[in-house]
TIGU-276889 format. One record per residue: z, y, x of N, C-alpha, C in turn. Coordinates in pm, whole numbers, plus 50000, padded with zeros to 5 digits. Example, Ala and Ser with C-alpha at 12.3 -4.5 7.8 and 13.67 -1.06 7.14 Angstrom:
<pts>
507804943151319507804955051230507804967051320 507084977551285507144989451367507875000351290 
</pts>
This chain:
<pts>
526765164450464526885161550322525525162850256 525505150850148523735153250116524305161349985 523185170549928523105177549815523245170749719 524125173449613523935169649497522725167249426 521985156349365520395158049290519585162449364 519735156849476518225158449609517845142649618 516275142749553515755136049553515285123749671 515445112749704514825108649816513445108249853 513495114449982511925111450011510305107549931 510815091149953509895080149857510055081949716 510945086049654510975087449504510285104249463 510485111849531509565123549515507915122349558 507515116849651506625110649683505585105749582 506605094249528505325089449394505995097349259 506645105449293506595113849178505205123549144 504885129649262503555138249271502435129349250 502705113949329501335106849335501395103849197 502095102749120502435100248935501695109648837 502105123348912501625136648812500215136748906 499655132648941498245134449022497565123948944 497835120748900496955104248871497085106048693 498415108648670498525114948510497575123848471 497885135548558497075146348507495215148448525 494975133248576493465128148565492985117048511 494335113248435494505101348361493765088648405 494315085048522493795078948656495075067348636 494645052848667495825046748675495625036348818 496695036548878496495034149011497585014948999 496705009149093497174993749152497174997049295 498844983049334499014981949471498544970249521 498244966049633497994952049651498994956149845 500054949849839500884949649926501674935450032 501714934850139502034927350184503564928750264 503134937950422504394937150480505334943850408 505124948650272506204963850221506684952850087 506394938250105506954933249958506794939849836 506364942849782506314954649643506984966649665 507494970949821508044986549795507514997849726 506154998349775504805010749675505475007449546 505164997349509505214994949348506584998149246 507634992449365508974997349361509735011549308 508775018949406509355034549466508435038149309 506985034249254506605039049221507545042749051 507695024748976508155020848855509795030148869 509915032648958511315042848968511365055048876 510055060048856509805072548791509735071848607 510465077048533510155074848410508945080148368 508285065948270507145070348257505865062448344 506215058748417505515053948502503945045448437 504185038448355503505028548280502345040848248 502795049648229501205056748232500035056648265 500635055848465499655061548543500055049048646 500675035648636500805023748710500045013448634 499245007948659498634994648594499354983848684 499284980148766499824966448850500144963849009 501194953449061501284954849175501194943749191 500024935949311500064922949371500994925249508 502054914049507502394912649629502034898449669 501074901549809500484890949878500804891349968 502324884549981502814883050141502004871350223 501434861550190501294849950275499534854050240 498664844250338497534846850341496404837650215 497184827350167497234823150073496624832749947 497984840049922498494850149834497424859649826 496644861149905495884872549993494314868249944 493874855149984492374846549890492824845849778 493754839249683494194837049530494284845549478 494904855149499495414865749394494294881249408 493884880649520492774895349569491134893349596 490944877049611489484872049673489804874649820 490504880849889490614882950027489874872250086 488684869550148487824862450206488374854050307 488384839050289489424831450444488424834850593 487434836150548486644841750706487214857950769 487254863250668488054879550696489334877850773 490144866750708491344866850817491464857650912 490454848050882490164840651029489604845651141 488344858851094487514865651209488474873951267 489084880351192489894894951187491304893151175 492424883851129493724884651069494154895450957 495074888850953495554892150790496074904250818 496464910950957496574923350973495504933151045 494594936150957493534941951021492734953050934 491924958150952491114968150847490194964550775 489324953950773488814942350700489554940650594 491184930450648491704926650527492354942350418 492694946650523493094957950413492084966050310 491104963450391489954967450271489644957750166 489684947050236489544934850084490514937850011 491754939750044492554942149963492554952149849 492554962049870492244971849757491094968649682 489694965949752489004959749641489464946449569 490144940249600490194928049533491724935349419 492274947249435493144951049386492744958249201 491794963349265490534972249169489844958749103 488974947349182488554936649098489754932748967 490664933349067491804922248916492624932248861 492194943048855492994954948709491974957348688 493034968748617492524981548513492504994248601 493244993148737493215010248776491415011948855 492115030648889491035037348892491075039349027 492425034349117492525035749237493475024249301 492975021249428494235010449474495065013849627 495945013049621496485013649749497055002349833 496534998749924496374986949991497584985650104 498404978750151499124976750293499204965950340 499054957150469498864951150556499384952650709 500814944250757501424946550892502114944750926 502654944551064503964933951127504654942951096 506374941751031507554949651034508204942751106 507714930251173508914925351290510494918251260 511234912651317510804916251421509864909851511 509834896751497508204891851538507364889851518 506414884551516504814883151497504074893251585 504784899351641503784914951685502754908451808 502164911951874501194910051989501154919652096 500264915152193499984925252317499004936952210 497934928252098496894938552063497304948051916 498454935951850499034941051758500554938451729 501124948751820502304949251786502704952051687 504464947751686505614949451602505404967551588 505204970351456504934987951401503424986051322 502514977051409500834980951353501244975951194 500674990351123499904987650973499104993050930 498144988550885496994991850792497164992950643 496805006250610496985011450503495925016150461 495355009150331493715015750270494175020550118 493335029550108493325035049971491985034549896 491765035249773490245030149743490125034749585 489195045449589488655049549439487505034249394 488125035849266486715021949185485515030749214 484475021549305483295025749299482995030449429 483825032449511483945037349596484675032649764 483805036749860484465026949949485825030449986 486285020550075488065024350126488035034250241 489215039150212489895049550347490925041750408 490855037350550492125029550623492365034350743 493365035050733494525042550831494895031850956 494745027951061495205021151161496905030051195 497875027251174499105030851172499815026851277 500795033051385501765024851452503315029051467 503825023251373505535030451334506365021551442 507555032351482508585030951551509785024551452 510645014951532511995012851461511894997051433 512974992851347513524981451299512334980551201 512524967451129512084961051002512314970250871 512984974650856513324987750779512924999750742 512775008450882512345013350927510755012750938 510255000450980508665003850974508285000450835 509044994750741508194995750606508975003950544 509455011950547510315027450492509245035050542 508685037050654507435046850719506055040150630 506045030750609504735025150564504695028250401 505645028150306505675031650183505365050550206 506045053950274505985069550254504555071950316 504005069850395502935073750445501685068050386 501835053350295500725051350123501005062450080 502215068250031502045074649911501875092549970 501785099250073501845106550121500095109350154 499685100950219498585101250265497475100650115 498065093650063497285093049919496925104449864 498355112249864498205130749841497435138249876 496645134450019495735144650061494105137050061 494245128550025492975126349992492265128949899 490535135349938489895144349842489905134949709 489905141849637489445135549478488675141249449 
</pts>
């Protein structure tokens, strides 16, 4: 039996990443792909949010990815659209087109195909990025369904975000 008013996971999650960013009056952008707007999702869940959320690009297609972020077509031609390159364009190009002070970036197969011998079904790249400052990216490899690996990929943006120095 789950507890009465026990919070889920992901919604406590960007609750802290909320009061972290509030209480430095810091406003944070997503630029997201395999997670469809989940970050952004889990985040606007929290009342209040508009505080400390400025915007969420979702750039599922690679398209989406040059138009909406500058994501460079040589970056995902040299590298693919799932790689640490693009995930770094991403957050900067996340930071270029707002107002926040930080971006959190995701990029990756949830499967169930597209995966590879070099990048399988689980690989995601996850960058985070102060304005001004270069990106932090995570080479990631989650177990499970389609579900499952972007349920691990939202919690581990907003988790990993937590321990990074400020």
């Amino acid at each position: 039996m789950v507890p009465l008013n026990t919070e889920n996971e992901i919604t406590a999650l960007a609750r802290l990443v909320g009061f972290s960013l509030k209480e430095r009056g810091w406003l944070l952008a997503t630029a997201e792909s395999c997670t469809g707007g989940g970050i952004a999702q889990a985040i606007t869940e929290i009342p209040g949010s508009s505080a400390w959320f400025d915007r969420g690009f979702v750039t599922y297609s690679n398209a989406a990815k040059l138009q909406m972020l500058g994501v460079r077509a040589e970056t995902i031609e040299n590298h693919g659209a799932v790689s640490v390159e693009t995930a770094s364009e991403m957050t900067g190009g996340a930071l270029n087109h707002s107002q926040a002070d930080w971006a959190i970036a995701v990029t990756g197969i949830a499967g169930p195909g597209g995966g590879t011998s070099v990048k399988p079904v689980g690989t995601v790249y996850i960058a985070w990025q102060r304005r001004g400052a270069i990106a932090e990216i995570a080479e990631m490899h989650f177990d499970g369904d389609r579900h499952q690996i972007r349920t691990e990929t939202i919690k581990t943006a907003l988790a990993e975000w937590l321990k990074i120095d400020k």
